[in-house]
VEXZATI-265088 format. One line per 5 residues: number of its first residue (from 1); their letters; for each residue x, z, y of N, C-alpha, C. Coordinates in steps of 0.1 Angstrom, whole numbers, plus 5000, padded with zeros to 4 digits. Example, Ala and Ser with C-alpha at 12.3 -4.5 7.8 and 13.67 -1.06 7.14 Angstrom:
2
1 = as = 5132/5078/4943/5123/5078/4955/5132/5078/4967 ~ 5128/5071/4978/5137/5071/4989/5129/5079/5000
! end
This chain:
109
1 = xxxxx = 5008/5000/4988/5000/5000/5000/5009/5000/5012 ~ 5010/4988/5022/5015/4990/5035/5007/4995/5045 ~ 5012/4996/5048/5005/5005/5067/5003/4995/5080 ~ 4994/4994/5082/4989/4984/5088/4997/4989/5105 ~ 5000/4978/5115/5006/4977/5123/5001/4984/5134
6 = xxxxx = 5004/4994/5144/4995/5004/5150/4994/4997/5166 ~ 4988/4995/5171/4986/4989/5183/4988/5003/5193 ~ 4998/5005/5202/5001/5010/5212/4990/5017/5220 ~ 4983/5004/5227/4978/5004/5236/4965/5010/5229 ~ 4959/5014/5218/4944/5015/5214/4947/5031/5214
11 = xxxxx = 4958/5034/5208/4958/5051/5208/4955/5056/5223 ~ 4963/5054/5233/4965/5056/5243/4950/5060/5251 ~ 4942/5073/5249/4931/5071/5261/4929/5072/5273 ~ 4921/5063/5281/4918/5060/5296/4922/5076/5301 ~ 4930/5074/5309/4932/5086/5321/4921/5092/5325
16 = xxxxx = 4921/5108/5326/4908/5110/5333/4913/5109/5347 ~ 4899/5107/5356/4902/5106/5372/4904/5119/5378 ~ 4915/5120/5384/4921/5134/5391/4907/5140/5404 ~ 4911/5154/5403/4899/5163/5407/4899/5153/5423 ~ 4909/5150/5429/4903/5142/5442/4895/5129/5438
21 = xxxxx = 4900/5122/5434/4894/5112/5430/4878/5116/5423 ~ 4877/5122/5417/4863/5126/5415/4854/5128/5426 ~ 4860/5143/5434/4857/5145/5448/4851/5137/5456 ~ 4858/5122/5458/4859/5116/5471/4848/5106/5462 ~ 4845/5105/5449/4831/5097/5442/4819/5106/5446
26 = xxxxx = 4822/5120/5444/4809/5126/5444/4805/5126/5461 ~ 4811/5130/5470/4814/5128/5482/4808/5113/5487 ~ 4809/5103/5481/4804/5089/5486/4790/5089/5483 ~ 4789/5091/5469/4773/5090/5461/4761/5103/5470 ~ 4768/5116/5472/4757/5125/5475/4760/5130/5489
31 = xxxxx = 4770/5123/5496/4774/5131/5514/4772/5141/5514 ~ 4759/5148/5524/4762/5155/5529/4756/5168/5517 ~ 4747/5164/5510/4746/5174/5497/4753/5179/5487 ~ 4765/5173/5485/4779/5179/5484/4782/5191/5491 ~ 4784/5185/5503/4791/5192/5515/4784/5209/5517
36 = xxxxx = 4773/5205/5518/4766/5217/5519/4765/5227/5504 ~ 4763/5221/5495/4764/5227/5485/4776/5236/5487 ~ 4789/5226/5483/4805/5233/5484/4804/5245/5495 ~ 4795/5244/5510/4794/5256/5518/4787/5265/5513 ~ 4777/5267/5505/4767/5277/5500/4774/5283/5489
41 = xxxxx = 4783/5275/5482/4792/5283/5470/4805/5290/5474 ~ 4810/5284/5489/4819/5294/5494/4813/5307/5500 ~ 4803/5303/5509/4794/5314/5510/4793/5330/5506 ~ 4787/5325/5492/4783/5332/5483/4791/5339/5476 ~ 4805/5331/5474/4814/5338/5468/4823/5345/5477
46 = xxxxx = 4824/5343/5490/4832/5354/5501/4822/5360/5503 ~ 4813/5362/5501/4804/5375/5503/4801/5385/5493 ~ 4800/5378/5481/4801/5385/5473/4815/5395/5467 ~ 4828/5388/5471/4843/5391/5472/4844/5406/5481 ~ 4834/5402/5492/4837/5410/5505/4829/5424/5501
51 = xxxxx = 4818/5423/5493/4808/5434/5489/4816/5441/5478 ~ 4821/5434/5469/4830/5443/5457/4841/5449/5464 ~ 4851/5441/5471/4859/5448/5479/4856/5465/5489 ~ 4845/5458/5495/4841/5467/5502/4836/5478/5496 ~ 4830/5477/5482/4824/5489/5478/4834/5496/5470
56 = xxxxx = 4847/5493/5470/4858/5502/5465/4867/5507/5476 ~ 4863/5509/5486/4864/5514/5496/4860/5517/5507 ~ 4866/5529/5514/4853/5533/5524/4860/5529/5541 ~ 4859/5522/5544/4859/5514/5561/4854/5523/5570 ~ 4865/5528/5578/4858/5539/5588/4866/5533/5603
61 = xxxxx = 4864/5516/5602/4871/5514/5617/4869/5499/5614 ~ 4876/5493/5622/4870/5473/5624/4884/5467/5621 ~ 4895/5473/5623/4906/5468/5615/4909/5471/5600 ~ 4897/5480/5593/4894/5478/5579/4887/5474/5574 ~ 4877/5472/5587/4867/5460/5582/4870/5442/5581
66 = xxxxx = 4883/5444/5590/4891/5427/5586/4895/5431/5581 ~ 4905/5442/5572/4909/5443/5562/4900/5435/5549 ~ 4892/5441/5547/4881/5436/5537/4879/5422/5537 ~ 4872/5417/5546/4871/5402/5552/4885/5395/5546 ~ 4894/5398/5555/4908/5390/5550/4910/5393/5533
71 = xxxxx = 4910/5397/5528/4911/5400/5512/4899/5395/5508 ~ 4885/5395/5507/4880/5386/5505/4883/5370/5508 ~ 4883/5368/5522/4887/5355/5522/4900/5352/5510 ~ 4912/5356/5514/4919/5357/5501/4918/5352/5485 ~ 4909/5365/5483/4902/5362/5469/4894/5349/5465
76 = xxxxx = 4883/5340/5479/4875/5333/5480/4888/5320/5478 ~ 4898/5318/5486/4908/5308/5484/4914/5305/5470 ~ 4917/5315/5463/4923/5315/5455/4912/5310/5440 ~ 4903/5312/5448/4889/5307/5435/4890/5289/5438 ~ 4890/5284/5450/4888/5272/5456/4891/5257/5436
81 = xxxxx = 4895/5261/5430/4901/5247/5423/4880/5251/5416 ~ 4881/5263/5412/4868/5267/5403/4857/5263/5415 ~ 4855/5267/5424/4846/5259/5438/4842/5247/5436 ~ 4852/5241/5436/4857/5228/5436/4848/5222/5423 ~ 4853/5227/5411/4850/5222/5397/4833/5227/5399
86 = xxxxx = 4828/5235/5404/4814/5240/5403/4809/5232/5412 ~ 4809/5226/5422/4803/5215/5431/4801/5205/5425 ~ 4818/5197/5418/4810/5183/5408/4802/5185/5397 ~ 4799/5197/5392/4791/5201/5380/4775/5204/5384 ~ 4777/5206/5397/4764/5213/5404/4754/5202/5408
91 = xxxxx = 4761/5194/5418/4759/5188/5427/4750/5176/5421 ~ 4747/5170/5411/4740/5159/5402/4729/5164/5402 ~ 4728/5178/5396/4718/5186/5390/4708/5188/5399 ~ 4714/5193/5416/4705/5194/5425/4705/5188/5431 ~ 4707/5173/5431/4701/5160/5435/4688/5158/5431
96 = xxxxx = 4691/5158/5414/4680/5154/5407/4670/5162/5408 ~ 4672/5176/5407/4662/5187/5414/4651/5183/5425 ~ 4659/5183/5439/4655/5181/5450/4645/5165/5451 ~ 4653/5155/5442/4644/5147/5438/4632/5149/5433 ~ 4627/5152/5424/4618/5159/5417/4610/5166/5427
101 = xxxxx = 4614/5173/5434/4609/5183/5441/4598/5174/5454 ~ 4610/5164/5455/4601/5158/5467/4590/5151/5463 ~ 4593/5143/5448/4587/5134/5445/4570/5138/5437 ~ 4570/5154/5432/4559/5157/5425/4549/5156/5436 ~ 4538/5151/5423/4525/5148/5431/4518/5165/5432
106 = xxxx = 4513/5165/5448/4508/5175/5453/4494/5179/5454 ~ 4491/5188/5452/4471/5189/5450/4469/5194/5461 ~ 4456/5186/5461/4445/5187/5475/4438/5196/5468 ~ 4435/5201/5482/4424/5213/5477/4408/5208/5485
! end
């Protein structure tokens, strides 16, 4: 039994498209519902950063309350690739949603 001749190029699979390149697709297809989304998930997640932070300590002045803020923000940055990856995962979903939403038929009363 010989071994049949292996074609290079068939093993080899298509590149996936790098997180910008995704980005800058999802970004063309949904504008500004992207955009906004990616703001409601930073949002959400520096506030929520800022509430855990805050509630393991007790702030008795306004340069500990930027204390908090800044370490939040901090924590909020450092999430940014996961942001990122939850916006193009998100962002289809609540297209389709909002579609839906607009589109159901509404009863007269």
């Amino acid at each position: 039994m010989g071994l049949a001749p292996v074609d290079a190029q068939s093993e080899i699979p298509p590149a996936k498209p790098s997180l910008k390149t995704r980005l800058s697709t999802l970004l063309a297809e949904y504008g500004k519902l992207a955009i906004i989304l990616y703001l409601v998930i930073f949002a959400l997640v520096l506030a929520g950063f800022a509430i855990g932070i805050g509630a393991g300590m007790k702030v008795e002045s306004a340069a500990g309350g930027a204390g908090v803020l800044g370490a939040a923000y901090l924590a909020t940055k450092v999430t940014q690739p996961i942001r990122i990856l939850a916006t193009l995962a998100l962002t289809p979903l609540v297209a389709r949603a909002l579609k839906w939403w607009r589109d159901r038929p509404t009863r007269s009363r």
